[in-house]
N, CA, C and O atoms as CSV, one atom per row, in Angstrom:
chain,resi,resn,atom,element,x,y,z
A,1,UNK,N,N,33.260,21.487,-10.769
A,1,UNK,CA,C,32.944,21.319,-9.372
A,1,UNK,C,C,31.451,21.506,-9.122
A,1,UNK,O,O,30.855,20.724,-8.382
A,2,UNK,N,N,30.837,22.516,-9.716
A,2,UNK,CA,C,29.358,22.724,-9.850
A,2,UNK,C,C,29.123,21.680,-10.230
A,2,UNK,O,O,29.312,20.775,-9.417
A,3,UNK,N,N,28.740,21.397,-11.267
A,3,UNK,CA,C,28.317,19.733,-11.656
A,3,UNK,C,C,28.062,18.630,-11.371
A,3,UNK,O,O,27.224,17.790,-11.698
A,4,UNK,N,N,29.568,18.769,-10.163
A,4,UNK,CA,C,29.764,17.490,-9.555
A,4,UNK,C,C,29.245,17.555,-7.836
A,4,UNK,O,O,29.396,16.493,-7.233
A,5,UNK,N,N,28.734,18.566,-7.146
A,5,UNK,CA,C,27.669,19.306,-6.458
A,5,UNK,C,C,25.834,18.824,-6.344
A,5,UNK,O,O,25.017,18.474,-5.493
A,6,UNK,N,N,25.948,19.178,-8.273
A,6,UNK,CA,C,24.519,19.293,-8.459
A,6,UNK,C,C,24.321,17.892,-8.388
A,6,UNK,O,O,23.463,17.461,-7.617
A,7,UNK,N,N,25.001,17.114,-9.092
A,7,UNK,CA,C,24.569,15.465,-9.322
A,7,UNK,C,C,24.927,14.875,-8.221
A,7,UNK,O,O,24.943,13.655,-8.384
A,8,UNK,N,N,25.276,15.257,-6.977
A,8,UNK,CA,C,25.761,14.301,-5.776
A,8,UNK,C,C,24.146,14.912,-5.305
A,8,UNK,O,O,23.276,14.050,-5.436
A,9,UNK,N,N,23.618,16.347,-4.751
A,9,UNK,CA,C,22.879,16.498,-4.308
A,9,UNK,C,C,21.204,15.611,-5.065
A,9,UNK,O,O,20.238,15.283,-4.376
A,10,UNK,N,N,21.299,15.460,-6.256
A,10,UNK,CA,C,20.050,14.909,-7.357
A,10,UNK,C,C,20.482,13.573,-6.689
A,10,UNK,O,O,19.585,12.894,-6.189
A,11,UNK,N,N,21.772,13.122,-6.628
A,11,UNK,CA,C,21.550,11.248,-5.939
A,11,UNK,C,C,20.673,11.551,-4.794
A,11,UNK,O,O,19.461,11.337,-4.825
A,12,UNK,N,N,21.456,12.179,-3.526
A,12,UNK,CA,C,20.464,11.905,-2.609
A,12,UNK,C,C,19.348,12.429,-2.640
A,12,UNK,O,O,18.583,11.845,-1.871
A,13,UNK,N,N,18.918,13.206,-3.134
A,13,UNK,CA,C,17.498,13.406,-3.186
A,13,UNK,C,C,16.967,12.124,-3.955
A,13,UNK,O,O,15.871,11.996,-3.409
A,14,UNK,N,N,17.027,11.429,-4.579
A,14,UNK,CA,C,16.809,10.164,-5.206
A,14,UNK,C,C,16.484,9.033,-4.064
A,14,UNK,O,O,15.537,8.250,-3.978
A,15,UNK,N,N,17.311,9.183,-3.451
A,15,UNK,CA,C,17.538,8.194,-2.485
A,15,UNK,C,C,17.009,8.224,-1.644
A,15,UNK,O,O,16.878,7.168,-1.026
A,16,UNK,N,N,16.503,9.234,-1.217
A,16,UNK,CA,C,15.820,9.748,0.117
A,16,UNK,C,C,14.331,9.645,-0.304
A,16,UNK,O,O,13.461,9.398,0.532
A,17,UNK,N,N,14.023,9.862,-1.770
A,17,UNK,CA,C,12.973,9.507,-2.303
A,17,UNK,C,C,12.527,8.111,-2.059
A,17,UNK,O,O,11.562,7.662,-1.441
A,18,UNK,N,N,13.286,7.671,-2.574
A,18,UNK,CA,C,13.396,5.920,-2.816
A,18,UNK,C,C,12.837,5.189,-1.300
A,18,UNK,O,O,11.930,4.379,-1.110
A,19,UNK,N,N,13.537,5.673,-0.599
A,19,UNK,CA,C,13.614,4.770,0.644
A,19,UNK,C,C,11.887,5.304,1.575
A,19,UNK,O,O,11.312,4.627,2.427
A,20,UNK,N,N,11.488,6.528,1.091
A,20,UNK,CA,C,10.180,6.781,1.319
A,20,UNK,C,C,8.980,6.103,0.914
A,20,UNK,O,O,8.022,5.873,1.652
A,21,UNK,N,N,9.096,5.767,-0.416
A,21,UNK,CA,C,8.274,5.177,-1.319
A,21,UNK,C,C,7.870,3.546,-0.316
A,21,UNK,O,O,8.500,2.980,0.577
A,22,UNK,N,N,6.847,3.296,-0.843
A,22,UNK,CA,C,5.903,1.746,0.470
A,22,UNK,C,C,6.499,0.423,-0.692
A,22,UNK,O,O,6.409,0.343,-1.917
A,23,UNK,N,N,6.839,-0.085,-0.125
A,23,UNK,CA,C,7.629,-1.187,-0.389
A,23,UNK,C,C,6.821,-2.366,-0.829
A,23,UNK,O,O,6.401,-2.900,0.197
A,24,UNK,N,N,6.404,-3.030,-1.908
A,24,UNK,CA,C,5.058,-3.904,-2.314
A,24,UNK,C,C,5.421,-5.104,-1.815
A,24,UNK,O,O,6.571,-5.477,-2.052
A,25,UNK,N,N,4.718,-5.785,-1.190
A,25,UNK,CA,C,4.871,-7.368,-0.755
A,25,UNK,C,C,4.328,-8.665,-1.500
A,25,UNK,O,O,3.857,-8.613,-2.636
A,26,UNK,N,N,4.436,-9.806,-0.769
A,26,UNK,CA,C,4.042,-10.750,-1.589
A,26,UNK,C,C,2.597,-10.624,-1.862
A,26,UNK,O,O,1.724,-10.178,-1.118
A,27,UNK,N,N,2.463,-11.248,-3.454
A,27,UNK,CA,C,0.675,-11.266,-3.317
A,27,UNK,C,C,-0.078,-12.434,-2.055
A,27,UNK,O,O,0.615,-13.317,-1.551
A,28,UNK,N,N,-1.239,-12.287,-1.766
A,28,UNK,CA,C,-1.898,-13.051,-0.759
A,28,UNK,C,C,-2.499,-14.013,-1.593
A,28,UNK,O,O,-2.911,-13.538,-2.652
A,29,UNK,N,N,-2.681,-15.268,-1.433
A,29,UNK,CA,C,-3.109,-16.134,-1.865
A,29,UNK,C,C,-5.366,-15.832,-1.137
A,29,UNK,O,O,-5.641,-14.996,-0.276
A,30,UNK,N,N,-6.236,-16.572,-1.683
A,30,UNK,CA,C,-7.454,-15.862,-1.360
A,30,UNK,C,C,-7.898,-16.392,0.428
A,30,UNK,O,O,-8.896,-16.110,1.092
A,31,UNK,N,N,-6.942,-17.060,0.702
A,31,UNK,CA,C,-7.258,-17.455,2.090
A,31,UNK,C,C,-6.407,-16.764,2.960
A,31,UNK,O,O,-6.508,-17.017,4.161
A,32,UNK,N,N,-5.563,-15.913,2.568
A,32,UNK,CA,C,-4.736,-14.943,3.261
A,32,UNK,C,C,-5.653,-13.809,3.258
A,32,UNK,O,O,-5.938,-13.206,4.292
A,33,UNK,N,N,-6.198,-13.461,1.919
A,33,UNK,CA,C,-6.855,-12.128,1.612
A,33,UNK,C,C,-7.737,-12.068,2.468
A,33,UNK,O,O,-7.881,-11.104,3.221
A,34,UNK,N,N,-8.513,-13.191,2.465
A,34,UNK,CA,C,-9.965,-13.502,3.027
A,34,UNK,C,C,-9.960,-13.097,4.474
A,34,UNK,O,O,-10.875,-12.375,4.872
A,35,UNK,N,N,-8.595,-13.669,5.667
A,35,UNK,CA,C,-8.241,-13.224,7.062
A,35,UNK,C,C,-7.977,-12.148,7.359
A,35,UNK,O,O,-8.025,-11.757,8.525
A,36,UNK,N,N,-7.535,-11.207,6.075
A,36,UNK,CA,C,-6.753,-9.730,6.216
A,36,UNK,C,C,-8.298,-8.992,6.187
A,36,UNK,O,O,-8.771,-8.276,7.069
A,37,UNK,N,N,-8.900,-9.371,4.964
A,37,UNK,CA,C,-10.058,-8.348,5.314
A,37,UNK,C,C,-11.352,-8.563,6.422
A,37,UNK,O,O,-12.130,-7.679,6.778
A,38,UNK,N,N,-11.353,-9.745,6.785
A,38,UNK,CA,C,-12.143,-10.146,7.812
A,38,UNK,C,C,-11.742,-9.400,8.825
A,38,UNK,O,O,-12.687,-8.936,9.464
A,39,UNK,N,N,-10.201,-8.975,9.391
A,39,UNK,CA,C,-9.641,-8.316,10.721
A,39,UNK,C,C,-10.117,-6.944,10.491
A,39,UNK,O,O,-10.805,-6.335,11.310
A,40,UNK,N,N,-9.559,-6.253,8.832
A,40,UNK,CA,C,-9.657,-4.614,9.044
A,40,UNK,C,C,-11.216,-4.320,8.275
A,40,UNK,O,O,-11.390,-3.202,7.791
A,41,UNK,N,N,-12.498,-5.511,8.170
A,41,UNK,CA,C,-13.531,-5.225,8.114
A,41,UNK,C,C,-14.542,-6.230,8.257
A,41,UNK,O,O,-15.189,-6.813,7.387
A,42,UNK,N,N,-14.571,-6.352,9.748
A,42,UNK,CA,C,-15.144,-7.787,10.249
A,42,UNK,C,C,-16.944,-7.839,9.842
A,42,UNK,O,O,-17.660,-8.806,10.102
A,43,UNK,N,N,-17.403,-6.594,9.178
A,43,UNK,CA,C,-18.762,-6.221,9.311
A,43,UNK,C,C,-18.977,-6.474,7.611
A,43,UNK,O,O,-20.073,-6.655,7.080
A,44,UNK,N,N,-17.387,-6.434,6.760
A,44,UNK,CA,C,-17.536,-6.372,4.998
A,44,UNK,C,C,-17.958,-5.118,4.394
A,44,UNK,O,O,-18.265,-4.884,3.226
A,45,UNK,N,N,-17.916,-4.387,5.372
A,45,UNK,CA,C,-17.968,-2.878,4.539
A,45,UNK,C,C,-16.401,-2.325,4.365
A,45,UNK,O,O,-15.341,-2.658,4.895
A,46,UNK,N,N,-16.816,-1.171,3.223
A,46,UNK,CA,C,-16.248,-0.749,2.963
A,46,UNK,C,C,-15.287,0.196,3.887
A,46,UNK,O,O,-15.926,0.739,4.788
A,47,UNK,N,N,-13.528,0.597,3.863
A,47,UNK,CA,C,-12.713,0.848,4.906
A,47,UNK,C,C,-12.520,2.399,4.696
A,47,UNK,O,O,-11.814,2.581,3.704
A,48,UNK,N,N,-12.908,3.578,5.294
A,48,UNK,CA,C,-12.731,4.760,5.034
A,48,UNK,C,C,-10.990,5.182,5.106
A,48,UNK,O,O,-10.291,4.627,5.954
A,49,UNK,N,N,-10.527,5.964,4.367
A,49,UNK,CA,C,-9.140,6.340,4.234
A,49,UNK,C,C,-8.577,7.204,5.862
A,49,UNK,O,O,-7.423,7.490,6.182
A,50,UNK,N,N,-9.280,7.334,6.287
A,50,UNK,CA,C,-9.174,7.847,7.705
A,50,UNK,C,C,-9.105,7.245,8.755
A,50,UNK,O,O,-8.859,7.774,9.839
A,51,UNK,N,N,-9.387,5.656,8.500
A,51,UNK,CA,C,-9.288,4.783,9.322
A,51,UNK,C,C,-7.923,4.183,9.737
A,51,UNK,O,O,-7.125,4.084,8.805
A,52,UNK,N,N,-7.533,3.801,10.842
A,52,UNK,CA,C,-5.699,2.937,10.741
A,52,UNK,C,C,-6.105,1.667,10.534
A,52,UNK,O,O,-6.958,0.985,11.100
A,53,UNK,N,N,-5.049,1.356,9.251
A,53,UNK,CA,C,-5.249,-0.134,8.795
A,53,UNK,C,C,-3.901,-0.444,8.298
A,53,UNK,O,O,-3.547,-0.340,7.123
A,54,UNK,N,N,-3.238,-0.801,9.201
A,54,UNK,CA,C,-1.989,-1.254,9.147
A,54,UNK,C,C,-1.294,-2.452,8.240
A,54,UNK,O,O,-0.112,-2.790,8.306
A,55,UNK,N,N,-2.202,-2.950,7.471
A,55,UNK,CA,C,-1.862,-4.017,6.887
A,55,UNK,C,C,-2.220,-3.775,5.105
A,55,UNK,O,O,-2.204,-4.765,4.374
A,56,UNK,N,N,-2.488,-2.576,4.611
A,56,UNK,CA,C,-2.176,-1.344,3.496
A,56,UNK,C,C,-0.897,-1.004,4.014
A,56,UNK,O,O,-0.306,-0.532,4.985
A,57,UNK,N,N,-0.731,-1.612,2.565
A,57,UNK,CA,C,1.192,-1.207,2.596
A,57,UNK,C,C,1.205,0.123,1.606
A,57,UNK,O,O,2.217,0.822,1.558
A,58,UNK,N,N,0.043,0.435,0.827
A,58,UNK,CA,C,0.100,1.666,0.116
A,58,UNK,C,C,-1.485,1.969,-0.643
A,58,UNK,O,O,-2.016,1.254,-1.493
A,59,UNK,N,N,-1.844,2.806,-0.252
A,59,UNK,CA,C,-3.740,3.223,0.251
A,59,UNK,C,C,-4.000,3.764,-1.153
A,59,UNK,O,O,-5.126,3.576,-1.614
A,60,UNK,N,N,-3.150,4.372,-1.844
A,60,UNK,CA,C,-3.361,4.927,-3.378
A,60,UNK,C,C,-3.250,3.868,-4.659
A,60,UNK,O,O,-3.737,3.992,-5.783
A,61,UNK,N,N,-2.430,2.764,-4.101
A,61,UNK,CA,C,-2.317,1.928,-4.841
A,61,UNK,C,C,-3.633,0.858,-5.097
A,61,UNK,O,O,-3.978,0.474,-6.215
A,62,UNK,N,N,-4.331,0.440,-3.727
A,62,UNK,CA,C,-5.402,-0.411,-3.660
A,62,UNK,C,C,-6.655,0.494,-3.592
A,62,UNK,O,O,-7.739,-0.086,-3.525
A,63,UNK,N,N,-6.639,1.801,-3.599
A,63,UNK,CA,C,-8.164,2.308,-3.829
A,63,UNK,C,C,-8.057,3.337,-5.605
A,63,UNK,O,O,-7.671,4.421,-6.041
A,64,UNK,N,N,-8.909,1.637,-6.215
A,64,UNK,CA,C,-8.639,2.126,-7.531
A,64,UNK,C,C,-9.313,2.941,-8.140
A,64,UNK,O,O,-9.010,3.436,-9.226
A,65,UNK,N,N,-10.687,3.250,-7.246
A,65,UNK,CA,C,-11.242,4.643,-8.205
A,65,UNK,C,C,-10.931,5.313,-7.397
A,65,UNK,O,O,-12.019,5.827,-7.134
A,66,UNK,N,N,-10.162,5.801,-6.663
A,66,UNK,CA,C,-9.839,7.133,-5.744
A,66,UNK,C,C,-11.189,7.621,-4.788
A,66,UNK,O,O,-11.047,8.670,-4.160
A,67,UNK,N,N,-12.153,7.075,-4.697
A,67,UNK,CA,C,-13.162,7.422,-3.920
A,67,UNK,C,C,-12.847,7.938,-2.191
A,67,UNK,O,O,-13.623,8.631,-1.533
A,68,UNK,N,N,-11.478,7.378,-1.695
A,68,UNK,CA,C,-11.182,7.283,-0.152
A,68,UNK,C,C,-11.968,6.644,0.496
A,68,UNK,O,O,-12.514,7.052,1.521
A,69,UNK,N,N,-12.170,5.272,-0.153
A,69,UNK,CA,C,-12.423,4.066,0.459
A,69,UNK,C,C,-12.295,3.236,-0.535
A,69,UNK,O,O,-12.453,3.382,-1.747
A,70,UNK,N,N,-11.827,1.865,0.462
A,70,UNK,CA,C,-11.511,0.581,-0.214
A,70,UNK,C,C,-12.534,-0.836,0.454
A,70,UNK,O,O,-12.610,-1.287,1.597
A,71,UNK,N,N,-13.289,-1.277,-0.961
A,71,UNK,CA,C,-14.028,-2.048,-1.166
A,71,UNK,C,C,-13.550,-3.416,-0.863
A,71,UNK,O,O,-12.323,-3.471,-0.777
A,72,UNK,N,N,-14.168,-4.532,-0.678
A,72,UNK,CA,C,-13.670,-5.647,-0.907
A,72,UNK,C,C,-13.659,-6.089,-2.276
A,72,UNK,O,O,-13.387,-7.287,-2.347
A,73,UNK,N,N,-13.842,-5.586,-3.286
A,73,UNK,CA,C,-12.753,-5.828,-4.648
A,73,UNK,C,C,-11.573,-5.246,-4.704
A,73,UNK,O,O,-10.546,-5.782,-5.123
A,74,UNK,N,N,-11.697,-3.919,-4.204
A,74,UNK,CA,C,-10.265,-3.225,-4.516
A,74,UNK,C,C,-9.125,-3.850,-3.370
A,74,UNK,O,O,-7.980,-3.517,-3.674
A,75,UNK,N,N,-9.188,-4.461,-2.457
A,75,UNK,CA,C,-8.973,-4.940,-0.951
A,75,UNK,C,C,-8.266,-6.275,-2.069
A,75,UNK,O,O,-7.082,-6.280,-2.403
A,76,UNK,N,N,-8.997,-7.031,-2.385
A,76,UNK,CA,C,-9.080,-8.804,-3.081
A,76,UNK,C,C,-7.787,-7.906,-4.509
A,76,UNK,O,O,-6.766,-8.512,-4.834
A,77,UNK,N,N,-8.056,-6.791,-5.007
A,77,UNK,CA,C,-7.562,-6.760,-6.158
A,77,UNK,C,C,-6.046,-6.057,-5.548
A,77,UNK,O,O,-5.010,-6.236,-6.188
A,78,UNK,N,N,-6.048,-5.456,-4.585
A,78,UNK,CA,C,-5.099,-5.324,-3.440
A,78,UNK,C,C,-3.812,-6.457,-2.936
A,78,UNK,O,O,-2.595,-6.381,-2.768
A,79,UNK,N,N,-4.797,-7.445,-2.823
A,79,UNK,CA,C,-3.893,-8.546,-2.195
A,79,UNK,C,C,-3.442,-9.289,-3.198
A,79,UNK,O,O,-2.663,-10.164,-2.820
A,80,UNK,N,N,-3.671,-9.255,-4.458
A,80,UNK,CA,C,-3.170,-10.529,-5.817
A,80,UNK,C,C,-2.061,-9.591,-5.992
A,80,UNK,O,O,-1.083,-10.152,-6.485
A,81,UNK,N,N,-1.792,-7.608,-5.607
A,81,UNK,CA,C,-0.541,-6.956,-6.236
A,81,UNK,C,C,0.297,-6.911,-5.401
A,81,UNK,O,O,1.286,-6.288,-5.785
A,82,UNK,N,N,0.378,-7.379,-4.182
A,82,UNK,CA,C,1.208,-7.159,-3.170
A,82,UNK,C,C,1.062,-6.092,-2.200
A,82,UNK,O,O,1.813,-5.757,-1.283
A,83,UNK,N,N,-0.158,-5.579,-2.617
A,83,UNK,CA,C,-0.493,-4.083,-1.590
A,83,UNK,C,C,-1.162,-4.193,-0.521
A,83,UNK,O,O,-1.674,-3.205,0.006
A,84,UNK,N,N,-1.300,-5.752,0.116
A,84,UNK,CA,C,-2.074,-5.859,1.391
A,84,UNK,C,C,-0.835,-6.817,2.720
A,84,UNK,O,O,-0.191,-7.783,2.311
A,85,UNK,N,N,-0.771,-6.589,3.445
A,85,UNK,CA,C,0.096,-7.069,4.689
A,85,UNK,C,C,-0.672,-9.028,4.994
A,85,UNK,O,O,-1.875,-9.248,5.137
A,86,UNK,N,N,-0.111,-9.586,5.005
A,86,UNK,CA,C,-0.883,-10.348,5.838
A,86,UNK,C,C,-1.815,-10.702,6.972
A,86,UNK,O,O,-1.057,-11.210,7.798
A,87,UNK,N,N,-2.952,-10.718,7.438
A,87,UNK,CA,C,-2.987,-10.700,9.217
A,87,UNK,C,C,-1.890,-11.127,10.004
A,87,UNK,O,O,-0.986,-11.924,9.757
A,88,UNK,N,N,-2.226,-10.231,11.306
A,88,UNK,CA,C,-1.290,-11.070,11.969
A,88,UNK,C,C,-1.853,-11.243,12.896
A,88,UNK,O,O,-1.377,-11.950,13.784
């Protein structure tokens, strides 16, 4: 009965994990990329991690040296993995 306790409670914690985790989307083709970063950096600088940018579907994934900001390479290298939203 213990056993069967511990491994029901380890599913949902699994699950509850799971459904937290940012969900990767399609990659952007470079004329998608190009509109997404034009909206969340109409000036081409770089986007501070403190900023709301709703169209980062996951901020650890596209800022690849961990600096807490994302470049327009990491942004471009962002959108070919599925880690950028489309504009809308």
């Amino acid at each position: 009965m213990r056993t069967v306790l511990i491994s029901a409670a380890m599913l949902l914690l699994g699950s509850t994990l799971a459904a937290q985790a940012a969900e990767k989307g399609q990659p952007l083709d470079d004329a998608q990329c190009k509109a997404a970063w034009t909206v969340v950096s109409p000036n081409g600088a770089a986007i501070s991690q403190g900023e709301p940018v709703p169209s980062i579907i996951d901020w650890t994934m596209v800022d690849s040296n961990k600096d807490a900001k994302i470049d327009a390479d990491e942004f471009k290298a962002g959108c070919a993995a599925g880690w950028i939203a489309p504009a809308s």
